[in-house]
TORKOL-4160 file (C-alpha; in steps of 0.2 Angstrom, whole numbers, padded with zeros to 4 digits, m for minus):
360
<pt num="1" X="0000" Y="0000" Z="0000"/>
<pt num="2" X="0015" Y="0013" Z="0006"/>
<pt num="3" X="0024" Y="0009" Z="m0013"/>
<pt num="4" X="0008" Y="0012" Z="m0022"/>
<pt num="5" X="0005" Y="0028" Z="m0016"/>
<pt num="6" X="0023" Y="0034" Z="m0017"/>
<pt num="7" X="0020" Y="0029" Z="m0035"/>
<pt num="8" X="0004" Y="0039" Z="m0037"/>
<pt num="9" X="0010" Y="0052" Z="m0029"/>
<pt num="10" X="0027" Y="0054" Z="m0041"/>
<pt num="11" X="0016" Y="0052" Z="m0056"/>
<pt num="12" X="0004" Y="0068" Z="m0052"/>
<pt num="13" X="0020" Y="0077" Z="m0059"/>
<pt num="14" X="0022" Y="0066" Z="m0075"/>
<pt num="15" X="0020" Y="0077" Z="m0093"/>
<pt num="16" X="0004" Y="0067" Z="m0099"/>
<pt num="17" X="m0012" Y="0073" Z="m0093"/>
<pt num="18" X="m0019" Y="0057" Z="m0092"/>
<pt num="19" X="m0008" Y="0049" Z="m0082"/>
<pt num="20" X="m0008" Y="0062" Z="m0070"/>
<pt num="21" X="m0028" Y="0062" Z="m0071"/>
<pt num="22" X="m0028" Y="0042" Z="m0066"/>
<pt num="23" X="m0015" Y="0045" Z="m0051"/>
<pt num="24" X="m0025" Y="0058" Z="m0044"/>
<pt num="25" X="m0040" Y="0046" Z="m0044"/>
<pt num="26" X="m0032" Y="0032" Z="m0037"/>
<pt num="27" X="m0026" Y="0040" Z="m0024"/>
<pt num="28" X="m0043" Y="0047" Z="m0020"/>
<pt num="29" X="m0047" Y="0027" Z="m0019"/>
<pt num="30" X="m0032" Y="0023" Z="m0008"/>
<pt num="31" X="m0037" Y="0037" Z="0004"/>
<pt num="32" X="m0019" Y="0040" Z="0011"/>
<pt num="33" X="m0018" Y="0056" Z="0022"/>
<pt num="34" X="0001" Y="0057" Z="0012"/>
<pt num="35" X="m0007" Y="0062" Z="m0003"/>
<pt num="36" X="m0017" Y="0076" Z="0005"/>
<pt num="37" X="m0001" Y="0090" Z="0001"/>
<pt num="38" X="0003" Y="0083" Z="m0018"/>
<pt num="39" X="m0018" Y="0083" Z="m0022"/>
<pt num="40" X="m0020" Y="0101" Z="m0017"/>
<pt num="41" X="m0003" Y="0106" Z="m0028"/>
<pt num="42" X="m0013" Y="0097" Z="m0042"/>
<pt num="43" X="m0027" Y="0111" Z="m0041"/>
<pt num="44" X="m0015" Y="0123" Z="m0051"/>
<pt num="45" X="m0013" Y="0111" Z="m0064"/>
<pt num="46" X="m0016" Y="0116" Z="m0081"/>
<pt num="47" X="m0028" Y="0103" Z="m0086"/>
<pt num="48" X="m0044" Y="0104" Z="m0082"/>
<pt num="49" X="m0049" Y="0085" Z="m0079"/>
<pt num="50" X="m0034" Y="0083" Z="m0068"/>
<pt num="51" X="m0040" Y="0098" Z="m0057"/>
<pt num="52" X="m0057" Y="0087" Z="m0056"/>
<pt num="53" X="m0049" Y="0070" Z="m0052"/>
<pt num="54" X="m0038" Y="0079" Z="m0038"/>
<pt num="55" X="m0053" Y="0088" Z="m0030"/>
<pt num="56" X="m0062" Y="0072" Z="m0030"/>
<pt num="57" X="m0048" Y="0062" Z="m0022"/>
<pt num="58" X="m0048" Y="0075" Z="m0008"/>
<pt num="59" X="m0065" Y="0072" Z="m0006"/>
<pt num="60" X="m0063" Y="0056" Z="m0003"/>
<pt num="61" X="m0048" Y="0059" Z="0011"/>
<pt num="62" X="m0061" Y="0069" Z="0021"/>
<pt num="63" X="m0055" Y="0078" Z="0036"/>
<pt num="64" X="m0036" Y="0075" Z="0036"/>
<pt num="65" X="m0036" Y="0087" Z="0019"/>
<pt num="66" X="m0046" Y="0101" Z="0029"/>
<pt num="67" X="m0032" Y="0113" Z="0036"/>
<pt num="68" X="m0021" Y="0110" Z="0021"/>
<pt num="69" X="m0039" Y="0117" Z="0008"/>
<pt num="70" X="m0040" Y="0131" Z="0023"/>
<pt num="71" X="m0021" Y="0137" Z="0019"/>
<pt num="72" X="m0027" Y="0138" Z="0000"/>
<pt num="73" X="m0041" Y="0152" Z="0003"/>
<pt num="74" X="m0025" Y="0164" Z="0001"/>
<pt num="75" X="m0019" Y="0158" Z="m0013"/>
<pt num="76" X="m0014" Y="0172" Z="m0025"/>
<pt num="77" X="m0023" Y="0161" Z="m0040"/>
<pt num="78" X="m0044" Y="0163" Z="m0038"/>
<pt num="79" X="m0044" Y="0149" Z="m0047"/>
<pt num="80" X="m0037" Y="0138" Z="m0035"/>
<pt num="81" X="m0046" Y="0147" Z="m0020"/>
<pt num="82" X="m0063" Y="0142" Z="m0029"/>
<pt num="83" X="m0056" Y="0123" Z="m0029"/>
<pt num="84" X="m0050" Y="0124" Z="m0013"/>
<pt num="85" X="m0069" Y="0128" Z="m0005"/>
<pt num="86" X="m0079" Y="0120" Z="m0015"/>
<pt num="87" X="m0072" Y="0104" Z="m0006"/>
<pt num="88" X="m0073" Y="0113" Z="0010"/>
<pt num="89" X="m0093" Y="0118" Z="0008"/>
<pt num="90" X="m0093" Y="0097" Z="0008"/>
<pt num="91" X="m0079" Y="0091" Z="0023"/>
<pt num="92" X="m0075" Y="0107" Z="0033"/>
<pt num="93" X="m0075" Y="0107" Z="0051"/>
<pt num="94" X="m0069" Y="0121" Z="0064"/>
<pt num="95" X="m0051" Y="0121" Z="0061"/>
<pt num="96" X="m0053" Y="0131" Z="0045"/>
<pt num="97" X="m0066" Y="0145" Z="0053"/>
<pt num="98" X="m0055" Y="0157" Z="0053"/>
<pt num="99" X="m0050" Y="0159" Z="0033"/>
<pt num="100" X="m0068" Y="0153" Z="0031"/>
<pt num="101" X="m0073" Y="0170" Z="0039"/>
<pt num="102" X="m0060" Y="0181" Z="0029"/>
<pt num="103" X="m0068" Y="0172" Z="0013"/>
<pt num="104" X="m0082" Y="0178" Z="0014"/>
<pt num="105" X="m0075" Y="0195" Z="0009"/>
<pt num="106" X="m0068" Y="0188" Z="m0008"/>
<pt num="107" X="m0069" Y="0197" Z="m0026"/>
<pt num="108" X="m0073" Y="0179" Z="m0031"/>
<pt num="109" X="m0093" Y="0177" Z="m0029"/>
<pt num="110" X="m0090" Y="0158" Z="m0030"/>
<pt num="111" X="m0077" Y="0156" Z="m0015"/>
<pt num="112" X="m0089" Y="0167" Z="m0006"/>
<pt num="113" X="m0103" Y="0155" Z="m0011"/>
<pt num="114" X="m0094" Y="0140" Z="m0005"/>
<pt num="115" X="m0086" Y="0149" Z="0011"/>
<pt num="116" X="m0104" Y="0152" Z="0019"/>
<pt num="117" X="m0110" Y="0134" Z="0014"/>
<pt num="118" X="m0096" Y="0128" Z="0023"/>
<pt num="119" X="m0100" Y="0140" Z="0039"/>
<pt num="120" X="m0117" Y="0133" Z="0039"/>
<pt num="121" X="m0108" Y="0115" Z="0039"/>
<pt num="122" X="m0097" Y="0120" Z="0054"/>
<pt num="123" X="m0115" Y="0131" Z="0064"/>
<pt num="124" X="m0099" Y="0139" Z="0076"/>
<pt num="125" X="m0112" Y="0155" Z="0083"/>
<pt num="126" X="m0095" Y="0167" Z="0078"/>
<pt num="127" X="m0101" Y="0166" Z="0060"/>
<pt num="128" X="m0119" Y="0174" Z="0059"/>
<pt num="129" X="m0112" Y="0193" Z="0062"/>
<pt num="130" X="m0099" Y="0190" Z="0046"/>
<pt num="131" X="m0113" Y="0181" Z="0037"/>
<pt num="132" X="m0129" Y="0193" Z="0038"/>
<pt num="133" X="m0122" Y="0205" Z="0026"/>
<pt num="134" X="m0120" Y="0192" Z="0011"/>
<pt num="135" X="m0139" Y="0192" Z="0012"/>
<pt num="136" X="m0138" Y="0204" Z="0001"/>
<pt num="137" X="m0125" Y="0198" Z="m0009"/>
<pt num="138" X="m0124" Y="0204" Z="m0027"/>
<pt num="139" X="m0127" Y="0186" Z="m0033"/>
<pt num="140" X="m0140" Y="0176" Z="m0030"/>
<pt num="141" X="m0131" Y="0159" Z="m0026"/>
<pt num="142" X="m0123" Y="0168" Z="m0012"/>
<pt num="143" X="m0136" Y="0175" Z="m0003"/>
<pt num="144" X="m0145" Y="0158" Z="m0006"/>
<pt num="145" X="m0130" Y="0148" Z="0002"/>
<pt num="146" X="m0130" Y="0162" Z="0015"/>
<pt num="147" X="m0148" Y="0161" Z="0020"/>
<pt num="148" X="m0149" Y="0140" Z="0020"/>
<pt num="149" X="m0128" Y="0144" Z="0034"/>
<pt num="150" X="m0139" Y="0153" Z="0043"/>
<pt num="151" X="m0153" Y="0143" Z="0047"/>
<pt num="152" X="m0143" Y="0130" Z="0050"/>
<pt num="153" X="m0137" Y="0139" Z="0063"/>
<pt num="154" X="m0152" Y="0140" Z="0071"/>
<pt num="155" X="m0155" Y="0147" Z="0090"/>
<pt num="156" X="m0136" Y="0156" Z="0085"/>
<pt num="157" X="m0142" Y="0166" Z="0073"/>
<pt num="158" X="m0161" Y="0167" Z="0076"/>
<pt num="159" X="m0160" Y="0187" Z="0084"/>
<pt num="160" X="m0151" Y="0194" Z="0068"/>
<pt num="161" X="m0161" Y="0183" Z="0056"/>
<pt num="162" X="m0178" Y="0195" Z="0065"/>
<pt num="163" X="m0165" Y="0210" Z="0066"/>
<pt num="164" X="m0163" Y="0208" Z="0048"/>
<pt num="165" X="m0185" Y="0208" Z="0044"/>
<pt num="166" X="m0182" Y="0226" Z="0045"/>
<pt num="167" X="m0168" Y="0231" Z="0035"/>
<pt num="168" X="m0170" Y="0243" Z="0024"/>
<pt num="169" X="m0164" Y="0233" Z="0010"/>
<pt num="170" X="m0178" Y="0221" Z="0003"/>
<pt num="171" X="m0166" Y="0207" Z="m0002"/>
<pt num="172" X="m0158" Y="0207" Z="0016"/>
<pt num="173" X="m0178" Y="0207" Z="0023"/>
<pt num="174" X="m0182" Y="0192" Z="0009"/>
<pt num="175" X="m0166" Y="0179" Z="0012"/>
<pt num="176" X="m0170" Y="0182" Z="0030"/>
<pt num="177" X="m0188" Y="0178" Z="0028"/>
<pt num="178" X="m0182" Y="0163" Z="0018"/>
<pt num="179" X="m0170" Y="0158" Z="0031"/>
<pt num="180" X="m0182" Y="0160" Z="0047"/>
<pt num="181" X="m0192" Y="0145" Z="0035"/>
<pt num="182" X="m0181" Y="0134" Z="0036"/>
<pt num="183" X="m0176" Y="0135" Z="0055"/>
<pt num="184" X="m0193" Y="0131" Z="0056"/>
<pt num="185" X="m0193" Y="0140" Z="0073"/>
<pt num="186" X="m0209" Y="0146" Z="0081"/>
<pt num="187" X="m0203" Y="0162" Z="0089"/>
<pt num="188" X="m0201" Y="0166" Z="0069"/>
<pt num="189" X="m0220" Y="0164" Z="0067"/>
<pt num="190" X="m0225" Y="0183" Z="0076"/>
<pt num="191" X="m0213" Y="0192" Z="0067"/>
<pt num="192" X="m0214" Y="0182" Z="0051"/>
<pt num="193" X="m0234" Y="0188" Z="0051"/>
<pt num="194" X="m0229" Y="0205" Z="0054"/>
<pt num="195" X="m0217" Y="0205" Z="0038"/>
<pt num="196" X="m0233" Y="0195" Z="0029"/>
<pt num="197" X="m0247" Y="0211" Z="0032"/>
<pt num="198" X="m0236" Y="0226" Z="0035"/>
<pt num="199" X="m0218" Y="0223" Z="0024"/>
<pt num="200" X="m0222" Y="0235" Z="0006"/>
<pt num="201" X="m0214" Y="0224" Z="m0005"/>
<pt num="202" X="m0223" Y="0211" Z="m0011"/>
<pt num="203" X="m0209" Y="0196" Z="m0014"/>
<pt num="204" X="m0206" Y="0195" Z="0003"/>
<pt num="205" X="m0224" Y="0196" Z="0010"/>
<pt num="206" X="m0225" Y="0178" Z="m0002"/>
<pt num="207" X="m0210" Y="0173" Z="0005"/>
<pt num="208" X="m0216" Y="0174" Z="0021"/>
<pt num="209" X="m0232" Y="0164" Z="0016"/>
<pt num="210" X="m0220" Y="0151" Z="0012"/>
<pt num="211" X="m0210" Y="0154" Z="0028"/>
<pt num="212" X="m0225" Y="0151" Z="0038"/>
<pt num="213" X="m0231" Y="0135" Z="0028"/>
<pt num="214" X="m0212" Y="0129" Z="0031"/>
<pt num="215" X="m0212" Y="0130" Z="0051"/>
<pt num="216" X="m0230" Y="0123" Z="0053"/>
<pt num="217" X="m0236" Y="0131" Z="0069"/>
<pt num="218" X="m0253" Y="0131" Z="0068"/>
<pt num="219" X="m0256" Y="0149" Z="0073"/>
<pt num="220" X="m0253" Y="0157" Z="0055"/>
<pt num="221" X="m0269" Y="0146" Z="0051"/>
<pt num="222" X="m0282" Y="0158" Z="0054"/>
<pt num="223" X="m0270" Y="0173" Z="0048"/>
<pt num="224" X="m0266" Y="0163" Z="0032"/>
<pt num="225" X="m0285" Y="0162" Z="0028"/>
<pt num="226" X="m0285" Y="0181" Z="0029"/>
<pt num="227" X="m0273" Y="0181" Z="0019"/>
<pt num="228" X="m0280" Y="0171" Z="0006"/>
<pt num="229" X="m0292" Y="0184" Z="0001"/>
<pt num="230" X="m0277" Y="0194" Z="m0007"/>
<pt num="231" X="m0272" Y="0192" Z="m0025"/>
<pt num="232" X="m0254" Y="0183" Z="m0027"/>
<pt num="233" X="m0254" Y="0176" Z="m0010"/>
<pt num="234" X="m0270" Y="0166" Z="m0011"/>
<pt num="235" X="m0263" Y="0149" Z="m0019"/>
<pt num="236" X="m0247" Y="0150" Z="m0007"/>
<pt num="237" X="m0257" Y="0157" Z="0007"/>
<pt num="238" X="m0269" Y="0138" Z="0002"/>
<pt num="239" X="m0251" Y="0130" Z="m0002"/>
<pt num="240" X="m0245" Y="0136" Z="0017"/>
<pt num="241" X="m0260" Y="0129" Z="0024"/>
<pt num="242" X="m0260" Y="0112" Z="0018"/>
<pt num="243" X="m0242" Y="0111" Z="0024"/>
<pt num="244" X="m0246" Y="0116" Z="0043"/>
<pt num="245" X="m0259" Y="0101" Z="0041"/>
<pt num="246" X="m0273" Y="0109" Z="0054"/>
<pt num="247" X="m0290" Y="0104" Z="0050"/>
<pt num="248" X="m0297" Y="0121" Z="0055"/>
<pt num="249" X="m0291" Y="0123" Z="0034"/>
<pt num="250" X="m0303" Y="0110" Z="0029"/>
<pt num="251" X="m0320" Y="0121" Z="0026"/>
<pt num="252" X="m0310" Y="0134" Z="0019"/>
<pt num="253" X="m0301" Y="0122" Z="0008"/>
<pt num="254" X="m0318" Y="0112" Z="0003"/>
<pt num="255" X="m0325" Y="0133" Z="m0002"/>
<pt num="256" X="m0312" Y="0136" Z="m0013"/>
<pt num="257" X="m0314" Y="0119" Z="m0025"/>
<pt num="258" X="m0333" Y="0124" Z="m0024"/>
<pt num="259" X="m0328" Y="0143" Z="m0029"/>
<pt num="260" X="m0336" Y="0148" Z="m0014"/>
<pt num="261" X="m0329" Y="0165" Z="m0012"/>
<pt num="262" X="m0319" Y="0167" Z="m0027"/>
<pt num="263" X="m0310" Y="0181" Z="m0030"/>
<pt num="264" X="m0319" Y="0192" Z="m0044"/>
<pt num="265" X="m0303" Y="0196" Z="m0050"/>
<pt num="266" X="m0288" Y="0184" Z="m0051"/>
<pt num="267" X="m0272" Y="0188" Z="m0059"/>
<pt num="268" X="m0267" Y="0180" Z="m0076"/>
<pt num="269" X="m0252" Y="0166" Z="m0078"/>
<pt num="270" X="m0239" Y="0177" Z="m0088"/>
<pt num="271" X="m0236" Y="0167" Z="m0100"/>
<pt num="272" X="m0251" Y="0156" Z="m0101"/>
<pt num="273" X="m0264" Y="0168" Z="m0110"/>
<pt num="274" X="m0281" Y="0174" Z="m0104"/>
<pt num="275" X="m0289" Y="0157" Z="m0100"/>
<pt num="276" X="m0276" Y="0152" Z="m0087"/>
<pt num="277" X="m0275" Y="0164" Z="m0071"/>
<pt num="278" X="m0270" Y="0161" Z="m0052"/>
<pt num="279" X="m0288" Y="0152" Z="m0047"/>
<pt num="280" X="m0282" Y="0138" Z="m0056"/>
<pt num="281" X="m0265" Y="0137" Z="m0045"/>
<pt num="282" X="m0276" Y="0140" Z="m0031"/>
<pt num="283" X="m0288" Y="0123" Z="m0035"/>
<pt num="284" X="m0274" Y="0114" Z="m0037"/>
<pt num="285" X="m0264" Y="0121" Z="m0019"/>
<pt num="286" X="m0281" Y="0117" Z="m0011"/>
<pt num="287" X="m0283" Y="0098" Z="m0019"/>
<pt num="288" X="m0265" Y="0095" Z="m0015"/>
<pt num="289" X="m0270" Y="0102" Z="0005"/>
<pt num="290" X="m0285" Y="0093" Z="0008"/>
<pt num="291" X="m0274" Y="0078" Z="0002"/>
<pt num="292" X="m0260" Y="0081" Z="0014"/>
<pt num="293" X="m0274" Y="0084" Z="0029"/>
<pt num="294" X="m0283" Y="0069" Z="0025"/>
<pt num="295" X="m0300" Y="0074" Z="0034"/>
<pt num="296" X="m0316" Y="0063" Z="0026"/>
<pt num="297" X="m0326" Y="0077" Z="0026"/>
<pt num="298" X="m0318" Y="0085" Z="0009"/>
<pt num="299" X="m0319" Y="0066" Z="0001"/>
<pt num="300" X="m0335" Y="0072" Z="m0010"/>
<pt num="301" X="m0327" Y="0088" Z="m0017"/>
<pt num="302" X="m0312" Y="0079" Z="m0021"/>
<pt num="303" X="m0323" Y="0068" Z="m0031"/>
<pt num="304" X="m0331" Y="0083" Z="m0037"/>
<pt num="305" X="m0314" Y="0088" Z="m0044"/>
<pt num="306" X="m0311" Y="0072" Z="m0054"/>
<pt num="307" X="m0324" Y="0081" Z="m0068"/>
<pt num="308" X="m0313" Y="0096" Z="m0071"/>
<pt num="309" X="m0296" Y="0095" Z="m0080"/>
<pt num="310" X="m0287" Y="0106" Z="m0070"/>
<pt num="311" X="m0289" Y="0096" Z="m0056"/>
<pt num="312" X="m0293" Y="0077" Z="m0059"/>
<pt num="313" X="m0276" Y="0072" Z="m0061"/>
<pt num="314" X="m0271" Y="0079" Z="m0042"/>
<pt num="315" X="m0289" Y="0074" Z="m0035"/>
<pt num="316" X="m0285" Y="0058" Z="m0039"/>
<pt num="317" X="m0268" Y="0057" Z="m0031"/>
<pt num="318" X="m0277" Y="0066" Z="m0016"/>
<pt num="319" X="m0289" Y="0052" Z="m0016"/>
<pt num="320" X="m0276" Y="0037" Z="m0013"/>
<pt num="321" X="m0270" Y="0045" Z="0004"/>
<pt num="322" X="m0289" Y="0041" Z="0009"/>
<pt num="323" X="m0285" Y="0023" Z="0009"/>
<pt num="324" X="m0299" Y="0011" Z="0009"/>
<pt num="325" X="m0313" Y="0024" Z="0013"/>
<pt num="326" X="m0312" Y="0031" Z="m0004"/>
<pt num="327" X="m0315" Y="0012" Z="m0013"/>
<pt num="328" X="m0335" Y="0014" Z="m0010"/>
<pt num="329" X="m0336" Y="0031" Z="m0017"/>
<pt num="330" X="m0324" Y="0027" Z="m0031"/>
<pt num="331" X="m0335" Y="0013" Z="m0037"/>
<pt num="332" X="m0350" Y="0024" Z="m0034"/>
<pt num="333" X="m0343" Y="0036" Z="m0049"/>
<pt num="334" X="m0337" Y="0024" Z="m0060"/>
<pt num="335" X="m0354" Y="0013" Z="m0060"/>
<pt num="336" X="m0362" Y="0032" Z="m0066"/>
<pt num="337" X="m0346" Y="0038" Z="m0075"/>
<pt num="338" X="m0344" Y="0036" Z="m0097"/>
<pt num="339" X="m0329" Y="0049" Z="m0099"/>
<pt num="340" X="m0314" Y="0035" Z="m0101"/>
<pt num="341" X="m0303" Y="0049" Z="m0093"/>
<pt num="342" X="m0311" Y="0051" Z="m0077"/>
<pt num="343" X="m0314" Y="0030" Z="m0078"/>
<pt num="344" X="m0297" Y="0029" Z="m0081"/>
<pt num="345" X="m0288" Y="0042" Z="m0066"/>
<pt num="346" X="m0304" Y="0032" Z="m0055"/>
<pt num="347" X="m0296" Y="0017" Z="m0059"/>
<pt num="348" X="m0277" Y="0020" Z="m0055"/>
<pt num="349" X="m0282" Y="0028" Z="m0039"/>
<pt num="350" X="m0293" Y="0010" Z="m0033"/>
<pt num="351" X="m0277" Y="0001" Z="m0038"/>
<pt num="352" X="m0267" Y="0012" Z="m0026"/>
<pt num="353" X="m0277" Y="0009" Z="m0013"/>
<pt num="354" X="m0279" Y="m0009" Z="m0014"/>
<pt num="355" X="m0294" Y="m0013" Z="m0024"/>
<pt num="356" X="m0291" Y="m0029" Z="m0037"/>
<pt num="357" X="m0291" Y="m0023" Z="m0054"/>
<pt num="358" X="m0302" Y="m0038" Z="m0060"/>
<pt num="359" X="m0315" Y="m0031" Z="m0050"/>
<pt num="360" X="m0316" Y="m0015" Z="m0060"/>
């Protein structure tokens, strides 16, 4: 094993790409902490695919490489600082905080990127103050990575994540938003319902729809209902709802496939022409709820929305997370049923839940 690696290890310097290509990977396959200093000079190779096989190879070493990549987030070649942190976003641990940190300040948009995934790997509580600003990072892939670091920080970085709700930048208010979601934290849902009827820009009064679905607390239900009477929030506003999964939804769920209350003015699809407008999402969010929920009660307008095409399809999957309750009524519409469609979607969803085919 000791020879075979030496011999990997010489060959990463021979003059044929290939060659050096297959000793960086099979020294990713032998794993040897040795290799860890030759595999990251390999990252300012020349050759693209040998850069690959070395990241890959350190990859596979894991931890023993981490300190070693850390050093490399000062290298004078961005290039190699990119590499370098990619693999960290992946194997980092608390050794490399400190260049992980000064990282975050790089021209490069794609070190910075990788930096705050790796924080949000390590969760050390020192990184939320030198994160926060990236929320509103001039590229989207940062503020993105930034906002999933931060949650994952969770309790750590839950006072600036609500410090942030009112920062007078909208991207800052909306990655925060996105990031209070998924630490799925209740002390988020007050201020989260705040941002939802008082923020003035409408992207993040939808994110926090979203936000509010995502942590489940069942106090945004009777807020999200309000909430459902306004035009762009009402299908995530029904999406948000199905996801908290209380059945106080139900009745307002069943109104909506029975266009009880419908809006008298719903905003067309852009893109999808007059005849397609958001109360077609919003049938669909509500099918897809009352599915999730699983109370009997919206059974017949489920079966209801087998007739229409927009919603037969989802209906039908709804129907299967009934079980056996739905075989009776199933059979019911398929004894009175001629469209071949509807006999067809009635079918696939008795086979789901365990009904014989022969018997239909």
């Amino acid at each position: 094993m000791a020879d075979a690696v030496a011999e990997q290890i010489a060959a990463l310097k021979d003059e044929d790409w290939a060659i050096r290509e297959e000793a960086a990977t099979m020294l990713g396959t032998l794993r040897d902490p040795r290799a860890v200093v030759p595999l990251v000079s390999v990252l300012h190779d020349g050759d693209r695919a040998v850069r690959d096989a070395a990241i890959g190879a350190l990859l596979a070493i894991g931890e023993p490489a981490v300190t070693t990549l850390g050093a490399c987030l000062s290298d004078p070649v961005l290039t190699v600082q990119e590499l370098a942190s990619s693999v960290l976003a992946t194997i980092a641990d608390a050794r490399v905080l400190v260049p992980l940190v000064k990282a975050l300040g790089s021209p490069d948009w794609i070190v910075r990127m990788h930096a705050a995934k790796a924080l949000g790997r390590i969760k050390d509580p020192g990184a939320v103050a030198p994160l926060v600003p990236l929320l509103q990072d001039s590229v989207k892939a940062v503020r993105e990575e930034t906002s999933t670091a931060l949650a994952a920080m969770g309790e750590a970085a839950l006072s600036s994540l609500l410090v942030a709700l009112t920062h007078a930048e909208w991207l800052v208010r909306l990655h925060a938003v996105e990031a209070l979601g998924k630490t799925r934290s209740p002390e988020a849902v007050a201020p989260l319902l705040s941002v939802l009827f008082n923020d003035r820009d409408r992207a993040v009064r939808e994110d926090a729809v979203r936000a509010l679905g995502q942590i489940g607390d069942a106090r945004a239900v009777e807020f999200l209902v309000t909430a459902m009477k306004e035009p762009g929030l009402r299908p995530l506003a029904v999406e948000a709802l199905g996801r908290i999964g209380d059945r106080r939804a139900v009745p307002v769920l069943i109104a909506v496939l029975e266009g009880v209350d419908r809006p008298e003015i719903s905003r067309p699809i852009d893109g999808c022409g007059d005849q397609w407008d958001e109360e077609i999402l919003t049938l669909g969010a509500a099918v897809r709820a009352l599915g999730t929920i699983r109370d009997e009660a919206a059974m017949p307008s489920l079966l209801k929305a087998l007739r229409h095409t927009v919603t037969r399809a989802e209906a039908a999957d709804a129907l299967t997370r009934f079980g056996s309750a739905v075989i009776a009524p199933l059979l019911a519409v398929l004894a009175r049923e001629s469209d071949d469609n509807i006999r067809y979607h009635v079918k696939d969803t008795l086979a789901k839940v365990g009904w014989r085919s022969g018997r239909v």
